[in-house]
C-alpha positions as CSV (number, residue, x, y, z in Angstrom):
1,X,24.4,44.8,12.0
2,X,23.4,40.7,12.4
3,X,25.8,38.3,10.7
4,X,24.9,36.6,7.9
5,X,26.0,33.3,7.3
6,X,26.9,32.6,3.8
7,X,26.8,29.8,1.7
8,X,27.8,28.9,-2.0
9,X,25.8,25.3,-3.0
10,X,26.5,23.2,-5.6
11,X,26.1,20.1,-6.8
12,X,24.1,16.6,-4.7
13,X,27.3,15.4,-3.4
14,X,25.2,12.0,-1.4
15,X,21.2,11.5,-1.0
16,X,20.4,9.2,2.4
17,X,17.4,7.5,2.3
18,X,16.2,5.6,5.6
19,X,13.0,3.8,6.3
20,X,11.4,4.7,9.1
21,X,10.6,1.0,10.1
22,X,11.4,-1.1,13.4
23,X,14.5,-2.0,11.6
24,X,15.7,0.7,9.6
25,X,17.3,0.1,6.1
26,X,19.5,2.8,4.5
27,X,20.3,3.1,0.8
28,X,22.8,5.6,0.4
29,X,22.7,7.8,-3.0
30,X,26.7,8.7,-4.0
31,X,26.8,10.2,-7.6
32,X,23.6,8.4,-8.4
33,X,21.2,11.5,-8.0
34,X,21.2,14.0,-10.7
35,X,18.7,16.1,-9.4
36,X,16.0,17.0,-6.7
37,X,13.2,19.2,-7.7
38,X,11.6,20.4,-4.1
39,X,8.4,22.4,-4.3
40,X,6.3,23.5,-0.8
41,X,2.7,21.7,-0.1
42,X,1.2,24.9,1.4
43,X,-2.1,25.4,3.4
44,X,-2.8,28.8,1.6
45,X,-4.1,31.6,3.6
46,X,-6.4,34.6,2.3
47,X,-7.1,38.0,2.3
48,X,-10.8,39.8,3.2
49,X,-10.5,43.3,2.3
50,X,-13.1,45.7,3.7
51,X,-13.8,47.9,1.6
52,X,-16.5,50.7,1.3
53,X,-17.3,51.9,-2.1
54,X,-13.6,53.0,-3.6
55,X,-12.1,53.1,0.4
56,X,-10.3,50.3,1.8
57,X,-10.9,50.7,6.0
58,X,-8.6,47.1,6.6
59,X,-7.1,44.4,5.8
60,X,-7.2,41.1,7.7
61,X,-4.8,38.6,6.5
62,X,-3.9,34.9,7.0
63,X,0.1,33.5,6.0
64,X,0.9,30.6,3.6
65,X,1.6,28.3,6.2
66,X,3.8,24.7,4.7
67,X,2.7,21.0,5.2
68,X,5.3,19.8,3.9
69,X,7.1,19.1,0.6
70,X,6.6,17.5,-2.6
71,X,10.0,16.4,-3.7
72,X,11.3,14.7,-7.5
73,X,14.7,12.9,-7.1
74,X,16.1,11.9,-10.5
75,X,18.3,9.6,-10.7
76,X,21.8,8.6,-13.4
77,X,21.3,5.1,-13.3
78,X,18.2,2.6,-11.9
79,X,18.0,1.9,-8.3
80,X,16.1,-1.2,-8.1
81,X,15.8,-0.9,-4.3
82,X,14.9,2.6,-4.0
83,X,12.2,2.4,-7.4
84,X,10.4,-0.7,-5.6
85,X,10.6,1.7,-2.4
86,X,9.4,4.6,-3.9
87,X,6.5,3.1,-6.5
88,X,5.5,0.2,-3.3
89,X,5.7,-3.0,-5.3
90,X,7.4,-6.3,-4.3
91,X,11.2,-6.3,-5.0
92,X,12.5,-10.2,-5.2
93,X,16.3,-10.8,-5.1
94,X,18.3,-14.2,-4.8
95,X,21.1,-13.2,-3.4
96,X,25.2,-14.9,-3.8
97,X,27.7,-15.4,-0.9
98,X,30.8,-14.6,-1.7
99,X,33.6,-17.1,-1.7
100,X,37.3,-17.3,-1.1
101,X,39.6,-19.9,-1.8
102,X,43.8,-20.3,-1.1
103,X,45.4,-23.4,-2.2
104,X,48.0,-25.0,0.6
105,X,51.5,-25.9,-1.6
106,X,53.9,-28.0,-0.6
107,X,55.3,-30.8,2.1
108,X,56.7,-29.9,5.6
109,X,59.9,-30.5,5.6
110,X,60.6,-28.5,9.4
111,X,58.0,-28.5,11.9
112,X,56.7,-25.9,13.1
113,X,54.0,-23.2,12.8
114,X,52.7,-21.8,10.0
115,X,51.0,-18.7,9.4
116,X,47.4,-17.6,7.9
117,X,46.4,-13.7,7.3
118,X,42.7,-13.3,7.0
119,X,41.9,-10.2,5.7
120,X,37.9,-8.7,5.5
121,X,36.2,-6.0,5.5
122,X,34.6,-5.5,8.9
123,X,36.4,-8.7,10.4
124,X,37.3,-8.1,14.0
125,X,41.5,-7.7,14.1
126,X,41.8,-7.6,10.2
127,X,44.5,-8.7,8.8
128,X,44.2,-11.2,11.6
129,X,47.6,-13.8,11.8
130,X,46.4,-17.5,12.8
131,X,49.1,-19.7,14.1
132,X,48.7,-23.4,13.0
133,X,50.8,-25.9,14.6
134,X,52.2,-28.2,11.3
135,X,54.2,-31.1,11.5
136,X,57.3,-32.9,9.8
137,X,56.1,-34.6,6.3
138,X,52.7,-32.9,6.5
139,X,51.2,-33.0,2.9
140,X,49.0,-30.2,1.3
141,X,46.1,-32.2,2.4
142,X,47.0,-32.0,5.8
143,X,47.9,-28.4,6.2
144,X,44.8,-27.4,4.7
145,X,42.8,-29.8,7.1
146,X,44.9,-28.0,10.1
147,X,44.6,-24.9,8.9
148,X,40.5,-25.1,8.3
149,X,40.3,-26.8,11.9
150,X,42.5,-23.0,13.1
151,X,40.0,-21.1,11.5
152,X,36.7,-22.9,12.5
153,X,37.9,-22.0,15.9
154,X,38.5,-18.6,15.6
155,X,35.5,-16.9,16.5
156,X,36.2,-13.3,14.4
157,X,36.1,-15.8,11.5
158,X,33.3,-17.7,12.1
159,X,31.6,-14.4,13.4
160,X,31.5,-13.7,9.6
161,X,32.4,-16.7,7.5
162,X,31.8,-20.7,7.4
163,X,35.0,-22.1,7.2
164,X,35.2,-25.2,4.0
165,X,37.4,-27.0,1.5
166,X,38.6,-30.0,0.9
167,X,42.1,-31.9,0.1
168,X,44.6,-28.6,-0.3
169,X,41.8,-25.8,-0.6
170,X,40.7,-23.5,2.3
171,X,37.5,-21.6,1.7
172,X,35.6,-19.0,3.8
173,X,31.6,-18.4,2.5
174,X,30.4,-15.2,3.5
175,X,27.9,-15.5,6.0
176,X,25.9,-12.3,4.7
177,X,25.1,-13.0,1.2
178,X,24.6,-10.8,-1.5
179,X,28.0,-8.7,-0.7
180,X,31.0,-8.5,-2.4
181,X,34.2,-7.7,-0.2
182,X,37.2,-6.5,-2.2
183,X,39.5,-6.9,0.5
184,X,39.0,-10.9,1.4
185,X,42.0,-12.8,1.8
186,X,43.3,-15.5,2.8
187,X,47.3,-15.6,2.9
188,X,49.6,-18.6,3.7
189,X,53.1,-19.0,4.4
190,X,55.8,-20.6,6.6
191,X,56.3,-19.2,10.1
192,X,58.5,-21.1,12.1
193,X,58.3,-23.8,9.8
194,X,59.4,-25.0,6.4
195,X,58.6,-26.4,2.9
196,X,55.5,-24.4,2.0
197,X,55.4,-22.5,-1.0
198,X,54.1,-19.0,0.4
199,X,50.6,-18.0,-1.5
200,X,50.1,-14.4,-0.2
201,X,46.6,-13.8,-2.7
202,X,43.6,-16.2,-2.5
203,X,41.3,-16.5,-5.3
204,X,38.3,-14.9,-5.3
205,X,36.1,-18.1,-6.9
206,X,32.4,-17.0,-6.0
207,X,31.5,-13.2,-6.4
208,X,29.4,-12.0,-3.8
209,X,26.2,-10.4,-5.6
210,X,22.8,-10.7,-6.8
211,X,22.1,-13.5,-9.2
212,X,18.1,-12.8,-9.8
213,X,16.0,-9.7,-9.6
214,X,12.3,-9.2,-10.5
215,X,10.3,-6.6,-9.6
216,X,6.3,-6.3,-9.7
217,X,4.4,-3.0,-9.1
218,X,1.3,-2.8,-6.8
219,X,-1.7,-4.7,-8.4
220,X,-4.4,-2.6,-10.1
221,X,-7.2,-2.5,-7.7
222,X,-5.6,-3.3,-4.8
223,X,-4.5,-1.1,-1.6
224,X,-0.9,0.2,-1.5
225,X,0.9,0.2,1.3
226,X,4.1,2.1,1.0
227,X,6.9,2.3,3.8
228,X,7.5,6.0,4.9
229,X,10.9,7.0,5.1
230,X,13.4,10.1,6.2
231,X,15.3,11.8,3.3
232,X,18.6,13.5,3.7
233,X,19.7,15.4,1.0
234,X,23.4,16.6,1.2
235,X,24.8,19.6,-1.4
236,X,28.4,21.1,-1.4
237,X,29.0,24.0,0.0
238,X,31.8,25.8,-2.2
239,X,35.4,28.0,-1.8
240,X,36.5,30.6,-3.6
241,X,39.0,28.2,-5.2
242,X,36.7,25.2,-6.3
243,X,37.4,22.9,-3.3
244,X,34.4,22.2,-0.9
245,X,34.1,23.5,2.8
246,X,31.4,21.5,3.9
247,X,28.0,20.0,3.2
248,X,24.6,21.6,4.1
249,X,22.0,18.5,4.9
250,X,18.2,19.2,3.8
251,X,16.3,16.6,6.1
252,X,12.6,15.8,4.8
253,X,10.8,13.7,7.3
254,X,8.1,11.1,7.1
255,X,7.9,11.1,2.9
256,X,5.6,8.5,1.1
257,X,6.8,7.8,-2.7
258,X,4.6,7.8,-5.7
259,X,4.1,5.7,-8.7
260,X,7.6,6.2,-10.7
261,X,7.6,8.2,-14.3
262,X,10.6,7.1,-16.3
263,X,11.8,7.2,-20.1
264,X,12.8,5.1,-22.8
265,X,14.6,7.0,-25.3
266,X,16.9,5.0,-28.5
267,X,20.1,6.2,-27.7
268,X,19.8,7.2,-24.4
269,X,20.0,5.9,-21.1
270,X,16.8,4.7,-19.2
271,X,16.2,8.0,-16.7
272,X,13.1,8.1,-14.2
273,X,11.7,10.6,-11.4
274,X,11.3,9.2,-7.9
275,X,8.2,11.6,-7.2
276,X,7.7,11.7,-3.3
277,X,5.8,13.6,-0.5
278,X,7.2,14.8,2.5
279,X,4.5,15.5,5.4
280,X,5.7,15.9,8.8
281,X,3.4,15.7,12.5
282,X,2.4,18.3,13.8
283,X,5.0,20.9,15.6
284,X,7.4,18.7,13.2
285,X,9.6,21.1,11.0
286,X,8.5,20.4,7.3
287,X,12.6,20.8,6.5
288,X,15.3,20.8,8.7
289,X,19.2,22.2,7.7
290,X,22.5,21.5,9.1
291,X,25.9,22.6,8.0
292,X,28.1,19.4,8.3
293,X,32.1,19.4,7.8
294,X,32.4,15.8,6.2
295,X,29.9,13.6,4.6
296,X,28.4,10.3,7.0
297,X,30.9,7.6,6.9
C-alpha cells in the first residue's frame, strides 16, 4: 500500500510577495492577509463521441490541461505598496531618517577612557563598546566632540549612520531612511575614567517613517505596465493538539495584478481584493508545494 502523506491546513500564517525585477523587492504579508481565493485558468479539452444511431463505437478525449491561476488575496488592513503593485499606478513616498540623540553629562574629574555602546539593528558587532580617550577637566562639550570624532571613525557606524551634534549632544541619522529601528542606542558612561553622569538610554528624537504618501492609478487611456512578480503563500500545517508542525508554501510564478476592487462600508474597515493572474512559461509548473519546518526569517 503507498504512503500517504497527510496534512491538516489552516490558517495564512505569512504571504511573500517578490518582484521579479533586476533588483528584487519583497513585501512580506504577516497577519495582514485574510484570505486567498485561487481558481485554475484551464485550456479545456473536449470530447467527440462517435456514435452511430443509439451505439456509441468510441470515445476520443482531450484533458483539462492548467495555464495557470487566477488568484484574489484579501487583505485586514491597506497595503499601500502592494495595492500600487497590484493595480500598476505610481506610488510616491517622502521618506524620514531616523534619529538618535544621548546627551554627554558632566566634567572629567579622572582621566581616562570612557565608554560608548551603540546598539542597532543590523550594525556589524552590535552592542558595539567604543573607547574614547577623555581628559582631566573635560566639559560636556568636549566629551561629546571626542566622542562624535570615535564614532565618525568607526566604520560599522558610519557603514549605517552619519555621525552629528553639537555642544553635549551625539546624534547618529540613519543612513536608510524611511526605517524605524527599535533597538538604536547610544549608551555613555565612565570606563576608566570619572565624573560622568552614566546615561545608558538615548532619546529617540526623529522617528524613522514615512512623512507623505500619494498614490495615482494608471491614467485612463494610457498603456499599463505592471511589474510581474512570484507569490508565496504559506498556510499552517496543524497537530492533534492545536500547535503547528510546519508550513506548506504554494509558490505561484510570474503573476500580473489587476485593477483593485475595495469597499467603503460606515462602520467598517476599508477591505479590498488584490485580484491577480498567475501564468507560468512553458514546462513551468503553474503551482509548486513545499513542506517547510519554520517560516523565512
Amino acid at each position: 500500500m503507498a504512503t500517504v502523506h497527510e496534512f491538516a491546513l489552516a490558517n495564512i500564517a505569512r504571504v511573500d510577495i517578490i518582484t521579479e525585477e533586476q533588483s528584487p523587492v519583497t513585501y512580506s504579508l504577516v497577519d495582514q492577509a485574510s484570505e486567498a481565493n485561487v481558481e485554475a485558468f484551464l485550456s479545456e479539452g473536449k470530447e467527440d463521441i462517435l456514435r452511430v444511431k443509439n451505439v456509441i463505437k468510441a470515445l476520443n478525449k482531450l484533458e483539462d490541461i492548467a495555464m495557470g491561476y487566477d488568484i484574489t488575496l484579501s487583505t485586514v488592513t491597506m497595503l499601500a505598496e502592494v495595492f500600487a503593485l497590484i493595480d500598476g499606478g505610481t506610488l510616491v513616498t517622502a521618506d524620514v531618517a531616523q534619529v538618535e540623540t544621548a546627551t554627554v553629562v558632566g566634567t572629567i574629574t579622572t582621566a581616562g577612557n570612557a565608554k560608548v555602546t551603540v546598539t542597532a539593528n543590523g550594525m556589524t558587532g552590535s552592542p558595539k563598546d567604543i573607547s574614547v580617550a577623555v581628559a582631566e577637566n573635560d566639559t560636556a562639550s568636549d566629551v561629546a566632540g571626542k566622542i562624535r570624532t570615535a564614532l565618525g571613525l568607526d566604520a560599522a557606524v558610519t557603514a549605517l549612520f552619519t555621525v552629528g551634534g553639537a555642544s553635549a549632544t551625539v546624534t547618529l541619522t540613519a543612513k536608510t531612511a524611511g526605517v524605524q529601528d527599535n533597538t538604536l542606542n547610544i549608551a555613555i558612561t565612565n570606563d576608566t575614567c570619572a565624573g560622568l553622569t552614566p546615561d545608558l538610554t538615548s532619546e529617540n528624537t526623529t522617528d524613522g517613517g514615512v512623512s507623505s504618501l500619494s498614490y495615482d492609478a494608471p491614467p485612463v487611456g494610457s498603456a499599463v505596465s505592471r511589474t510581474l512578480f512570484t507569490m508565496k503563500v504559506y498556510t499552517e500545517d496543524k497537530d492533534v493538539n492545536g500547535e503547528t508542525k510546519g508550513y506548506v508554501r504554494f509558490d505561484f510564478l510570474h503573476c500580473k495584478g489587476k485593477p483593485v476592487n475595495y469597499a467603503f462600508k460606515d462602520g467598517e474597515f476599508f477591505a479590498e481584493e488584490l485580484k491577480l493572474s498567475s501564468r507560468p512559461a512553458y514546462g513551468e509548473s503553474p503551482v509548486s508545494l513545499a513542506w517547510v519546518s519554520s517560516l523565512p526569517a
